[in-house]
C-alpha positions in Angstrom: 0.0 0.0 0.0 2.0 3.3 -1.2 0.1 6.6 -0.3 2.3 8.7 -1.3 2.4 10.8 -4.5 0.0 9.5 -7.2 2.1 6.8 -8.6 -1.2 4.7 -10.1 -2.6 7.2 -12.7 -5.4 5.7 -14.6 -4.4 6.7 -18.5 -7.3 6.9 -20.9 -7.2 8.2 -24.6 -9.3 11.6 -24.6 -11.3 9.9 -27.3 -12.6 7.5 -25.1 -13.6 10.2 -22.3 -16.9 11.0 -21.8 -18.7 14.4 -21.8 -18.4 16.3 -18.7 -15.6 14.4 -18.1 -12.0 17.2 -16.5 -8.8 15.4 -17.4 -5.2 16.7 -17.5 -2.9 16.0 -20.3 -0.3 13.3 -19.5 1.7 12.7 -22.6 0.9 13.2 -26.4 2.5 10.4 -28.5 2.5 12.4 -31.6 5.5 13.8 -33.3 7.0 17.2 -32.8 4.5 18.7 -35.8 1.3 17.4 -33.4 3.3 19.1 -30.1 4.1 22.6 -31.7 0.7 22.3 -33.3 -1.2 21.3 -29.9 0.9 24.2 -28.1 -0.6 26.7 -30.5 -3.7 25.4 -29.4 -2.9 26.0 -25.5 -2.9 22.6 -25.0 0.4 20.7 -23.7 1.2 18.3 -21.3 -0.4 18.8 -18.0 -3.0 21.2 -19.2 -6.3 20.5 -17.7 -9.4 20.3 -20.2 -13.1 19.9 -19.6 -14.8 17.6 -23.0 -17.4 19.6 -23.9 -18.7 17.5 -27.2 -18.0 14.6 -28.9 -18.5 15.1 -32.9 -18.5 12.0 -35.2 -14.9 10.6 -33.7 -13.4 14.4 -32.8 -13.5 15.9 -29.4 -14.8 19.9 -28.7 -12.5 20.7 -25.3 -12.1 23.6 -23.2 -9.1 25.1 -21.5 -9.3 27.9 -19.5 -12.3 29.4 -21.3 -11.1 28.5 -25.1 -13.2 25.9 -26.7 -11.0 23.8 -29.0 -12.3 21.2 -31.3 -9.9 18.2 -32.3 -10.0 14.9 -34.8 -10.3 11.8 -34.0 -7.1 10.8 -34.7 -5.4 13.7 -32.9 -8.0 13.0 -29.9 -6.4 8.9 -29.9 -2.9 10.5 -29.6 -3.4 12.9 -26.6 -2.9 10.0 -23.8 -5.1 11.7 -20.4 -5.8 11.3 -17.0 -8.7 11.5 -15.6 -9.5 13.8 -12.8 -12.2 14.3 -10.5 -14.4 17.4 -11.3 -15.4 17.6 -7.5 -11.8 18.4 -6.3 -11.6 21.4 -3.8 
């Protein structure tokens, strides 16, 4: 039993995430185009992002009040973890 710092993270695609669902960004196994490209976005690794939409297999998310909508194949590559939206 370790309770220390988080070290069992579940990691879910953001794909497979429902709506409503807050996650942070843990890693995104794309290539250096997809990061620069996902940093223009405001999105990187540890960004936290509420899914507001799911559209055919893309993903509508917000990030600190800037509604971005991604593919699906873009959405499979952005590895997340899920977080609970009651946290105070």
């Amino acid at each position: 039993m370790s309770l220390g710092s988080e070290s069992v993270t579940e990691t879910v695609s953001l794909a497979t995430l429902p709506v409503g669902a807050h996650a942070r960004i843990l890693e995104v196994k794309g290539g250096r185009q997809m990061t620069r490209r996902l940093l223009s976005l405001g999105l990187r690794v540890g960004s936290e992002v509420d899914v507001i939409q799911h559209r055919g297999r893309g993903v509508v998310v917000a990030n600190g009040g800037v509604r971005v909508a991604l593919g699906g194949g873009v959405a499979e590559k952005l590895l997340m973890s899920p977080l609970d939206n009651g946290t105070a």
